[in-house]
C-alpha positions in Angstrom: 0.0 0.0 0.0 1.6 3.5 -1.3 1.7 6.1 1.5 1.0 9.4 0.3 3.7 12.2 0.5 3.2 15.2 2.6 2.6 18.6 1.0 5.5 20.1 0.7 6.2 23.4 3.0 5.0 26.4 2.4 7.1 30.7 3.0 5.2 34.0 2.9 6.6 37.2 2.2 5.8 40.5 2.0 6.3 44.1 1.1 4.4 46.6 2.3 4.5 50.2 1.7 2.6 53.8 1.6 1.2 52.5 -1.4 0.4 48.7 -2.2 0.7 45.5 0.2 1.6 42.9 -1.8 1.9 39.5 -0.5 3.4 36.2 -2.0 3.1 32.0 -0.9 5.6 30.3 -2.3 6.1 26.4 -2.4 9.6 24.8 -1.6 10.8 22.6 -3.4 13.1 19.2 -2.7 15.6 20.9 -5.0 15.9 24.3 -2.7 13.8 26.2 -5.8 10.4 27.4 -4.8 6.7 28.5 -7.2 4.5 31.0 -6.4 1.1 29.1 -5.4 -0.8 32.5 -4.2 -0.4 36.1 -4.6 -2.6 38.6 -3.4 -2.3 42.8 -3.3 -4.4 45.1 -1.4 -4.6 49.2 -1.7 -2.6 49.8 1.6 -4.6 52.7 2.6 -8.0 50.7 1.9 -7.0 49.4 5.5 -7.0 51.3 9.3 -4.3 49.6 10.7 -1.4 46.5 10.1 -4.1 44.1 11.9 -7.0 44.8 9.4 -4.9 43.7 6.8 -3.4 40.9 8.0 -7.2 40.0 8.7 -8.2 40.3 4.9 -5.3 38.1 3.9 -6.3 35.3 6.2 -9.9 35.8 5.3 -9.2 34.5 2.2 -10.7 30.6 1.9 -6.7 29.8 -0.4 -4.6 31.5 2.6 -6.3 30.2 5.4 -6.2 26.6 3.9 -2.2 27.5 3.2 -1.7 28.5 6.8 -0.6 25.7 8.4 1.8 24.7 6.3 3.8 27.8 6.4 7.6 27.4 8.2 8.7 30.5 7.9 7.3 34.5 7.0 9.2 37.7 6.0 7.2 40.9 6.5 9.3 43.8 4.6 7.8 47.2 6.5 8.5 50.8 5.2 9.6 51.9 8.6 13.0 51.3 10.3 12.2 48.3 12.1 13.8 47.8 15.8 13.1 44.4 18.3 11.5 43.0 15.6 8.8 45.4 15.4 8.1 48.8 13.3 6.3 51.7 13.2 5.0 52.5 8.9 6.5 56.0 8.1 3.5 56.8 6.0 1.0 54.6 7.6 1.3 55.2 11.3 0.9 51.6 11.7 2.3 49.8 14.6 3.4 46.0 13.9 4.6 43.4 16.3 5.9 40.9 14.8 5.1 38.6 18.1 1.7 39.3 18.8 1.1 38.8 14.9 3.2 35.6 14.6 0.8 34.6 17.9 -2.3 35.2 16.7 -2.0 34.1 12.9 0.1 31.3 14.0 2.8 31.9 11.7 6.2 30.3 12.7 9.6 31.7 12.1 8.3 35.3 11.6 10.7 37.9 10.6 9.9 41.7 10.2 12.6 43.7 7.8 12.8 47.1 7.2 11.4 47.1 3.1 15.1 48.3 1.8 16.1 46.0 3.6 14.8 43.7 1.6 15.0 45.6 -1.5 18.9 44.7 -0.9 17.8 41.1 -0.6 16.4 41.0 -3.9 18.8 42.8 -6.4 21.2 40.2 -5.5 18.7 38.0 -6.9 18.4 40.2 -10.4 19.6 39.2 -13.3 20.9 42.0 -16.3 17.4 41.5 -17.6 16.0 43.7 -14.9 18.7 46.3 -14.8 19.3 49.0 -17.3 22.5 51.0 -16.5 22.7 54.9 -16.6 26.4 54.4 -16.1 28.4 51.4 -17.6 31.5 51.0 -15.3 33.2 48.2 -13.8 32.4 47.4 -10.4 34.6 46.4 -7.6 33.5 42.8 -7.0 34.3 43.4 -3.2 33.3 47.3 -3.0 30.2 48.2 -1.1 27.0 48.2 -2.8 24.1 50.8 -2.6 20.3 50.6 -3.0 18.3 53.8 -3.3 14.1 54.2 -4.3 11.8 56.8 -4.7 8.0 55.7 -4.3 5.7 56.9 -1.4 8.5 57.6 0.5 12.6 57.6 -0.2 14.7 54.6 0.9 18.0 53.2 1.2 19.9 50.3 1.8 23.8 49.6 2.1 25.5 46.3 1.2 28.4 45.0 2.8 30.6 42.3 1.3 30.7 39.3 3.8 32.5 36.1 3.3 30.9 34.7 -0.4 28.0 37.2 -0.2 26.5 40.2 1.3 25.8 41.6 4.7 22.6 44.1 4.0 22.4 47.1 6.3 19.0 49.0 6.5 19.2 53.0 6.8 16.8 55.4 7.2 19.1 58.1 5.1 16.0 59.5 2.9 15.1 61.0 6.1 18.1 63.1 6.7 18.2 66.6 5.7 17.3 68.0 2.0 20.7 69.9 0.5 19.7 71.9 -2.2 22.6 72.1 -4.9 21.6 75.3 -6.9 19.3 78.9 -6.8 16.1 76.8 -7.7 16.4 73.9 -4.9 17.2 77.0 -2.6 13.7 78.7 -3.3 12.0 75.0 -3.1 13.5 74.3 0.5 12.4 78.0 1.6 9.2 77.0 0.1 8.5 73.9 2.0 10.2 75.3 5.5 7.2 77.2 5.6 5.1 73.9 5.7 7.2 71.7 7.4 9.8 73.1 9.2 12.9 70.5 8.6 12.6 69.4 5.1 14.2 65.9 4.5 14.8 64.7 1.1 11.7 62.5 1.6 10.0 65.4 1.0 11.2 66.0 -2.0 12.6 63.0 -3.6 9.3 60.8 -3.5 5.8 60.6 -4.8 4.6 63.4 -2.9 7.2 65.4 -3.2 7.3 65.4 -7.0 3.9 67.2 -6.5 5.2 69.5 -4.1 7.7 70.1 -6.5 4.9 71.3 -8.9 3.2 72.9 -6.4 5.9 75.1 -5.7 6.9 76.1 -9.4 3.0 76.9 -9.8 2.7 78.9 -6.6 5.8 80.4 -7.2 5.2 81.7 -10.9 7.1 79.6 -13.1 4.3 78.6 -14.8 0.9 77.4 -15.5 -0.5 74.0 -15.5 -2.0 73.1 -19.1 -5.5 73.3 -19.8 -4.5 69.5 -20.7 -3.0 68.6 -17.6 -5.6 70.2 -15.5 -8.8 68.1 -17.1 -6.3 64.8 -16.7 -5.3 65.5 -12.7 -9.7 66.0 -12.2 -10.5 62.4 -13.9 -7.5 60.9 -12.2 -8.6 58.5 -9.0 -5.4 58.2 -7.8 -2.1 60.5 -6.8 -1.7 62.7 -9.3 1.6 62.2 -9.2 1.6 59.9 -11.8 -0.1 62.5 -13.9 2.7 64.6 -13.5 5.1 62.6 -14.0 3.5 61.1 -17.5 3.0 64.5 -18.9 6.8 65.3 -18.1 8.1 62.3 -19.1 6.3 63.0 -22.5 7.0 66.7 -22.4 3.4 67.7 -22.9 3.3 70.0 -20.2 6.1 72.8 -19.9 5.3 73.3 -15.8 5.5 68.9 -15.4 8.3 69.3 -17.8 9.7 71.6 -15.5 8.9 70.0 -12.0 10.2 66.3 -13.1 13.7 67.8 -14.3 14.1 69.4 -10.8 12.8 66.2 -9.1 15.5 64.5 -11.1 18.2 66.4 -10.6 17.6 66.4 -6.8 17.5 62.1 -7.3 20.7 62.5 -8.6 22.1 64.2 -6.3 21.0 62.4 -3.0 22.1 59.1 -5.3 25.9 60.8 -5.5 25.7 61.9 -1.4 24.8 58.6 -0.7 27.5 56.7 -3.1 30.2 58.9 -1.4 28.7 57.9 1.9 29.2 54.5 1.4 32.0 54.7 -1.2 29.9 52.5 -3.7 32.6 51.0 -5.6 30.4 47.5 -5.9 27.6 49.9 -7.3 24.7 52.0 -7.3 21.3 50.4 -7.6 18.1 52.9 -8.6 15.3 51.1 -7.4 11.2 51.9 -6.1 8.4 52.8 -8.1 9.2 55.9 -9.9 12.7 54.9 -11.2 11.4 53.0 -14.2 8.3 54.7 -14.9 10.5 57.6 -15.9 14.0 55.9 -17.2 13.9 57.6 -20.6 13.9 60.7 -18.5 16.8 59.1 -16.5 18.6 58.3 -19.5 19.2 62.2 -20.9 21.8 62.9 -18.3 19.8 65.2 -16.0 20.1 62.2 -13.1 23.9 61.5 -13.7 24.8 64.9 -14.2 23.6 65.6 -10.2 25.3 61.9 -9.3 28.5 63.0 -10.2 28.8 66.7 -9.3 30.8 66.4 -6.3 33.9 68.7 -7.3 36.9 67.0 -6.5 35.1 63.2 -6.3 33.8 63.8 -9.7 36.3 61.5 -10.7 35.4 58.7 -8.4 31.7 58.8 -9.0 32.6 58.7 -12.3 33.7 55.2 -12.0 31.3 53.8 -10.2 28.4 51.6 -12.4 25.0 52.8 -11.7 21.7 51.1 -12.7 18.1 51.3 -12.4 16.1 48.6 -10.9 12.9 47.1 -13.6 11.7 44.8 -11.4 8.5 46.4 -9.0 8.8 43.6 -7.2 12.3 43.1 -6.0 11.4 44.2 -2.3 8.9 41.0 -2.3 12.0 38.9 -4.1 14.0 40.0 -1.1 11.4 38.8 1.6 11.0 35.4 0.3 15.4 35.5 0.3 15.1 35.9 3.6 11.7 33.9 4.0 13.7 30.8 2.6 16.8 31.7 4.9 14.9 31.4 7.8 13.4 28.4 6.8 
């Protein structure tokens, strides 16, 4: 009589930002590979708190079933996580990774800070998924950056370790905006007014692209077209996307405008944070708005700001910097460590 073989085991990851939860069960398999059995993504503000939506996933008749044979779960947060637990920068939400392991009965839980995993997962990119904005050779044992613009700004550093990579998390996108010419000057004026401090978050992000636009508009640089108007009333989301398209495309002079000054700003946070970490191994550009607007990328406006550092222009110079094409390599990077903790 044939005995029948037990289901194999079961990982969750996630990635969950300002923007979209996304989540991801994965199936391991005898020869260390894993498939993708479910996948589900939620509107993260659609939900009140990190418990509501952990509720919704489980509520699910496929998840529920999959529960139990879970063995491990990686939850990537945008927040700096600390004890295994985080506060959302652009949520407010509190998680604790025990009381949620406890109640959903999820074993081997492991809550990472979302660049965190973002670091996880470009190591697991191949040159398919990466377009470079600066071709140089990288030093196979030089430190490695990550950097993404999407709801918010984030950043992760990669230290060589033994065969692989140690991955530190940082919270850099919140330190203070530097402008780097008149314009950026006026901007950070501008925003003072609102917020007092103004972080690069503010500026480099989502958001900020529109308070980008805001400020050219409020501050006479130009008018929004009649165009661009009628498209930012039918839109249903952030109309931040609306901007950016109509840059990107150049069918608005003032979107035009505010996307080469977002740019440039990228760039320049992208070169601070290089020299910070002396990215010989490389400079990844990665979150949502990176490849929504590479073309724009591509013209020089972004590498121009990267490399104007004076006397380290040389050295940024030889340092390979590339966009990340693949949304989802924060979710790649929780099942990495998903599977690790298995």
């Amino acid at each position: 009589m044939s005995q029948e073989l037990p289901a194999a085991p079961l990982v969750l990851a996630a990635d969950i930002g300002g923007t979209h939860a996304v989540f991801r069960i994965s199936e391991l398999r005898p020869d260390g590979n894993h498939e993708t059995v479910i996948e589900k993504s939620y509107a993260s503000r659609d939900f009140e708190n990190f418990d509501s939506l952990m509720n919704r996933l489980f509520s699910s008749g496929d998840t529920l079933a999959a529960r139990p044979r879970l063995v491990a779960t990686c939850l990537a947060v945008a927040g700096p996580v600390k004890h295994n637990s985080a506060t959302l920068t652009n949520l407010g939400w509190t998680v604790d990774a025990a009381a949620i392991a406890e109640k959903y009965a999820l074993k081997s839980l492991r809550l990472i800070n979302d660049f965190h995993a973002a670091g996880h997962g470009v190591m697991t990119l191949d040159e398919s998924k990466l377009l470079a904005l600066q071709a140089a050779e990288p030093d196979t044992d030089g430190t490695i950056a990550v950097i993404g613009a999407g709801t918010g700004l984030g950043v992760a550093i990669l230290e060589r370790e033994g065969e692989g990579y140690r991955v530190l998390p940082s919270e850099a996108g919140n330190a203070d905006f530097a402008p780097i010419d008149e314009l950026q000057d006026q901007l950070m004026i501008h925003l003072r007014r609102t917020y007092g401090r103004v972080s690069w978050e503010r500026v480099i992000s989502g958001p900020g692209l529109m308070r980008i636009f805001s400020f050219l508009q409020d501050s006479g640089y130009g008018i929004p077209s009649k165009q661009l108007q009628d498209a930012t009333r039918r839109s249903i989301i952030d109309y931040a996307d609306v901007i950016a398209d109509f840059g990107l495309h150049k069918q608005d002079q003032l979107a035009t405008r505010a996307l080469d000054l977002f740019i440039s700003a990228y760039g320049s946070f992208a070169g601070n944070i290089a020299l910070t970490a002396l990215a010989r191994g490389g400079v990844y550009i990665a979150g949502g708005i990176a490849p929504k607007i590479v073309n724009r990328l591509k013209e020089g406006g972004f590498m121009r700001a990267f490399s104007a550092k004076g006397a380290f222009a040389p050295l940024l110079s030889g340092i390979p910097v590339r966009v990340v094409m693949d949304a989802q390599v924060g979710l790649r990077g929780a099942l990495r460590v998903a599977v690790g903790n298995n």
